[in-house]
N, C-alpha and C positions, 0 to 999 in steps of 0.2 A: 504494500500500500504506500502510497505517493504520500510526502508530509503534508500536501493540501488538502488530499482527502482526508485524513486524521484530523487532521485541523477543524476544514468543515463539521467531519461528525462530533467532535468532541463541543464544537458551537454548538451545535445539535441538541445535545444532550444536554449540558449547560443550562438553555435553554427550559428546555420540558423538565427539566429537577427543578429549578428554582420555579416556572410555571406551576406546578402539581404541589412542590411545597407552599407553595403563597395561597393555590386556590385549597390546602388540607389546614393551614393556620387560619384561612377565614371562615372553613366551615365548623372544624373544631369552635372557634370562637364565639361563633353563632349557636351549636349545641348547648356550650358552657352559659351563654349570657340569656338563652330563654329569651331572648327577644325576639325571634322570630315564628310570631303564631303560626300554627297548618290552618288553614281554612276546610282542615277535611276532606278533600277532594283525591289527594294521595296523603299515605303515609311516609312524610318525608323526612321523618326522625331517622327510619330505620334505611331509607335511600340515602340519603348524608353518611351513615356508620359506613354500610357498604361502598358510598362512593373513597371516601376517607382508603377506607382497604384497599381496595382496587386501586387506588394512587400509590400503595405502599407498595402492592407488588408490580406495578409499572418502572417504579423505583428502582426496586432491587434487579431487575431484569437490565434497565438504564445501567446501572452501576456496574453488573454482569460482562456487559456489551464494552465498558470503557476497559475492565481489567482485559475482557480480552483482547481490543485494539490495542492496549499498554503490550500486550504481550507479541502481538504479531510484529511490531516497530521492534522490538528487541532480539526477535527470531525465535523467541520460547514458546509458542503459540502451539509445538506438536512435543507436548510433555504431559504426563499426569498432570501438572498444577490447574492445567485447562478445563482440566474432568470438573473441577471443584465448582469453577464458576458456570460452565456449559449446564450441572447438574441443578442449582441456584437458580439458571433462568427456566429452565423446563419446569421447576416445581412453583417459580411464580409467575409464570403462565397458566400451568394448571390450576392455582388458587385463583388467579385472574376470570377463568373461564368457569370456575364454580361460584365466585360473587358474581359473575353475570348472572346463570342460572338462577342465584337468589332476588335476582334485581328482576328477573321473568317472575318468580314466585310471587314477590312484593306487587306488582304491577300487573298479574292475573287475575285478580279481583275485581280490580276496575275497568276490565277487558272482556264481563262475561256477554255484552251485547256482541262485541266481535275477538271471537278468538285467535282469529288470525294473525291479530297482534303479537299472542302470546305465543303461537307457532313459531310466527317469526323471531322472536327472539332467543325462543329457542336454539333454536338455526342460528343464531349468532352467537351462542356458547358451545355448540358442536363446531364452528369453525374455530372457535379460539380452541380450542381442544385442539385441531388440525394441525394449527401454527405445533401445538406443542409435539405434537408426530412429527413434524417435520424438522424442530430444532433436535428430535432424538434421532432421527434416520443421520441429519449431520454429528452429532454426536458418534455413532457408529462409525463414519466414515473418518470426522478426528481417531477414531480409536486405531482403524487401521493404515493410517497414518501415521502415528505415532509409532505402534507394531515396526511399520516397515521401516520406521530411524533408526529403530531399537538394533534390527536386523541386520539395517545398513553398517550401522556403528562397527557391530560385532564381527561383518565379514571384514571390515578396513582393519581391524583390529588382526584379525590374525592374518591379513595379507601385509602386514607391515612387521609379524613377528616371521611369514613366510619368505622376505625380500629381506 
């Protein structure tokens, strides 16, 4: 990766962490001060906890992504340490894609004239799900990658005790 694309993504990111924290200290702060009535219509106490969540595991996936840009600029990018953070973003992806699930649950109620709503949203935590299949299929493929350094290593190794 080129130092502008790093760059770029690292603005990127920068970006969406200080966005997602700013918009979880306003809505914490709105929980905390009870100043803002439901008029009833949704329950938007328990959409706030949820949304609150769903930023944290955004977060942690964001953070995931920076260690492992950190790691490909350095060339350590096909090592166990990778496993650690690769494993981090799939499980907050998969938490990501069960608060959706909860945010269909919560928002089911008020969708019994058209459920299609609720279908649909369904549909949109079986695709977050998907993402998370697909960050483990690459996960697989880091792994034999890594395999084949391990390999590479080993055969340089004894062609340098066989020369």
């Amino acid at each position: 990766m080129g130092k502008l694309t790093v760059r770029a993504l690292r603005a990127v990111l920068v970006v969406v962490l200080a966005g997602t924290a700013f918009v979880q200290a306003a809505m914490v702060w709105t929980l905390a001060g009870g100043n803002d009535p439901e008029d009833g219509s949704l329950p938007l106490t328990p959409l706030r906890v949820i949304t609150i969540l769903g930023m944290v595991s955004a977060q942690v996936a964001l953070i995931c992504v920076w260690r492992l840009v950190t790691m490909v600029r350095r060339g350590t990018v096909f090592s166990r340490a990778a496993f650690r953070y690769v494993d981090r973003m799939i499980g907050a992806i998969v938490a990501a894609a069960l608060l959706w699930f909860a945010v269909t649950a919560v928002n089911a109620p008020g969708q019994r004239d058209d459920p299609g709503v609720t279908v649909m949203l369904g549909g949109v935590g079986v695709a977050i799900l998907g993402v998370a299949l697909i960050v483990l299929v690459l996960r697989t493929l880091l792994a034999q990658a890594v395999a084949r350094d391990v390999e590479a290593s080993q055969m340089r190794a004894e062609l340098d005790e066989v020369i």
